[in-house]
N, C-alpha and C positions, 0 to 999 in steps of 0.2 A: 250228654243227653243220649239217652238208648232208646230205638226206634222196638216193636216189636214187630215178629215174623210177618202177622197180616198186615200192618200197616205198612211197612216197605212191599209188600206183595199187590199189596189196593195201589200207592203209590205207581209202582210198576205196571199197572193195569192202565192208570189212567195216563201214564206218561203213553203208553202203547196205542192206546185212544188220541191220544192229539197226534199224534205223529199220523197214525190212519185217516182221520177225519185232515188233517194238513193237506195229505197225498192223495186224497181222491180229489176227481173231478168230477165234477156235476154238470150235464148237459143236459140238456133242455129239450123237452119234446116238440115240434115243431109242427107236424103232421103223423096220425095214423092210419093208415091202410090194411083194415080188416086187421089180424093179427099184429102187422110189421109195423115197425117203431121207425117214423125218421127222426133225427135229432137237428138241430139248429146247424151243429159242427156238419153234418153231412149237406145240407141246404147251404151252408155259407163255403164249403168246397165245391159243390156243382155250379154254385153260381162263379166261384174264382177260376176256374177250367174253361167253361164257357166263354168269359171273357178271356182269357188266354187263348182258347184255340181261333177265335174271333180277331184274335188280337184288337180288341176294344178297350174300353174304358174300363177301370174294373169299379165298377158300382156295388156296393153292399147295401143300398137303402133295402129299406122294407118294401118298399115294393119289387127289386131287382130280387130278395129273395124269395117272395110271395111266386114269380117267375118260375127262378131256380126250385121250388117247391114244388110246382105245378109238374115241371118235367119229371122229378123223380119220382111224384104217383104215378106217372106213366108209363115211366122205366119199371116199376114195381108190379104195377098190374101187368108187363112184360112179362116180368120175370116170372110173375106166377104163372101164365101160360107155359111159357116155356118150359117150366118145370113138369109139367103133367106129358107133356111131347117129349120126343126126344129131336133137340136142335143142336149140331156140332157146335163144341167152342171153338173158336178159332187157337191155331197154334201161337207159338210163344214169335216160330218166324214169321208169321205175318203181322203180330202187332209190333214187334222190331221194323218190319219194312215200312208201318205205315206211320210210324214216328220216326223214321230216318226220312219219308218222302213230306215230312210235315217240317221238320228240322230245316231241311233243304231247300223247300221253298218260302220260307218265311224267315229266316233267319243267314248270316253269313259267315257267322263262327261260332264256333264251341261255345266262346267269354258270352258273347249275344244272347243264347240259346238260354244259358244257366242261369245270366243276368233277369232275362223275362222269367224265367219259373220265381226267380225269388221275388223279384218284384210284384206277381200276382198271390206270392205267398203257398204256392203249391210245390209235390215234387217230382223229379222223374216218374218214381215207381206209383203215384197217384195219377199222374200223366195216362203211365201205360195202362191201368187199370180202367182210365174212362175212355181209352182206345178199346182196348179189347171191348168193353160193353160197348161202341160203338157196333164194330164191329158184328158182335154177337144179334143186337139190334136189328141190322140190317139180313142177316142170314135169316131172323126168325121170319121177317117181313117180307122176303125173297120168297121162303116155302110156305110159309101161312095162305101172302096172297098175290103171288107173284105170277105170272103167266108162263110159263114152260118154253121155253124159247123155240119148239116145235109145235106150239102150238101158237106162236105166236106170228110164225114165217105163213104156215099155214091161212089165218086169219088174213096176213097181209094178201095173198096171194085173192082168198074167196070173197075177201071185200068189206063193208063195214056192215058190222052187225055179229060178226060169227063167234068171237071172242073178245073178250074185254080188252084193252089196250094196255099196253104194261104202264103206261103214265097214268092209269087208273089207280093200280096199287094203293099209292098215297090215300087217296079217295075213301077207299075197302079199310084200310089202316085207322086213321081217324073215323070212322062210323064205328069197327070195332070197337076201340076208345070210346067214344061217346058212351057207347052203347056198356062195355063193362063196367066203367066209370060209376055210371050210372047204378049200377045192378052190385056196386062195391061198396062198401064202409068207409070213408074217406072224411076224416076228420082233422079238419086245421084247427092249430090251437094260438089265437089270436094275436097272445104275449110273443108269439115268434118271432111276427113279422112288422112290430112296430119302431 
């Protein structure tokens, strides 16, 4: 039996097709935020982190990710601020110091340490990565709406009223949110979170 030149060529093509269509993965939209795309896989890692640095249960119901969802349009609508500012990232040594002082206090060896990442299903280098955006989170929060810490001695000194308290931050923080939140495209896509 003699094949001809295109049919071993078509053959060829389509064996090339299932092998692609095999190896991809398909993930699933989960939430959009203006432009940016979250995926299911990103919401079902922010929620396994969380319970990890928590050291909680680790829950994946729909509603745990519905959660986990919630934080990362807010981490997003961060980001987008921060992109038009200019906010330092943090170095590579401080998010090493604050996963060795994380390591240290919640754990009492190596085996321990490595045992809980696998167990929540995440890993170091996704570890370090939701450190640094901690991290990064908190600097932007710091200069965005932070009190100046001479202006803040000062205040204490003239009395209440002069300046906002730095336990206000938080406060300034969440109304910002609300308030971009709001004034954002923020589209949950239902099938995500059932």
């Amino acid at each position: 039996m003699s094949f001809s030149a295109s049919t071993l060529r078509r053959c060829g093509e389509l064996a090339l097709l299932a092998v692609c269509l095999h190896a991809a993965v398909v993930d699933r939209l989960a939430v959009v935020v203006g432009k940016t795309v979250i995926t299911e896989t990103e919401v079902l890692q922010e929620a396994r982190l969380e319970a990890f640095l928590n050291q909680g249960p680790l829950d994946l119901s729909g509603q745990q990710r519905k959660v986990a969802a919630e934080r990362l349009v807010d981490q997003q609508l961060v980001r987008n601020e921060m992109s038009i500012g200019s906010y330092p990232e943090p170095s590579a040594a401080e998010v090493d110091s604050m996963l060795r002082n994380f390591r240290q206090e919640h754990f009492t060896s190596e085996t321990q340490y490595h045992a809980a990442l696998e167990k929540y299903g995440i890993t170091e280098d996704q570890l370090k990565q939701h450190l640094k955006w901690q991290l990064s989170a908190i600097r932007f929060t710091d200069l965005r709406f932070g009190v100046p810490d001479g202006a803040q001695q000062s205040a204490d000194r003239a009395g209440p009223g002069t300046t906002p308290p730095k336990n206000d931050v938080d406060q300034q923080m969440d109304a910002w949110l609300k308030e971009t939140r709001s004034a954002a495209k923020v589209q949950f896509k239902p099938g995500a979170f059932q």
